[in-house]
C-alpha positions, -999 to +999 in steps of 0.1 A: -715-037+133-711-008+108-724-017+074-704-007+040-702+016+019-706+002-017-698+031-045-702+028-082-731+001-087-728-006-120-754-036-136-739-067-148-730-070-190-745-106-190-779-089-171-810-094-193-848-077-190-857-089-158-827-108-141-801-082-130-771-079-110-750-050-101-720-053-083-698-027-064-667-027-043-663-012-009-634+008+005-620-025+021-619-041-011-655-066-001-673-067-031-712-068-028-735-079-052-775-069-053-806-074-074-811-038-091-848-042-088-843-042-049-817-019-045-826-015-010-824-049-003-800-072+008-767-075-002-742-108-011-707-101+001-674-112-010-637-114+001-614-111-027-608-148-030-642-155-030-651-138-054-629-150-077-637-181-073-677-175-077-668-152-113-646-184-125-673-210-119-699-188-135-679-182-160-671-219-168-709-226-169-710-245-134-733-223-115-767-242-120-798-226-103 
């Protein structure tokens, strides 16, 4: 299995001192999402679909940790 290429990390607006997110979007149109402290770590993927779905609930305030 070939791992993606993400281009373009760019940190999350909602990110505060200590809990970010940066996000990125791979020629096959996955879209990966990392902890910018660990930027060698791993990486959450997302379809299109899917990802639309997790931005909508977070944005409705039902994600709870």
């Amino acid at each position: 299995m070939t791992a993606r290429t993400y281009t373009s990390w760019r940190k999350s607006t909602r990110s505060d001192d200590g809990n970010c997110v940066e996000v990125a979007w791979a020629d096959d149109g996955t879209i990966g999402l990392r902890d910018s402290k660990d930027t060698a770590g791993p990486v959450l993927e997302f379809g299109p679909l899917a990802w639309q779905q997790f931005t909508d609930t977070v944005r409705a305030g039902n994600f709870d940790l």
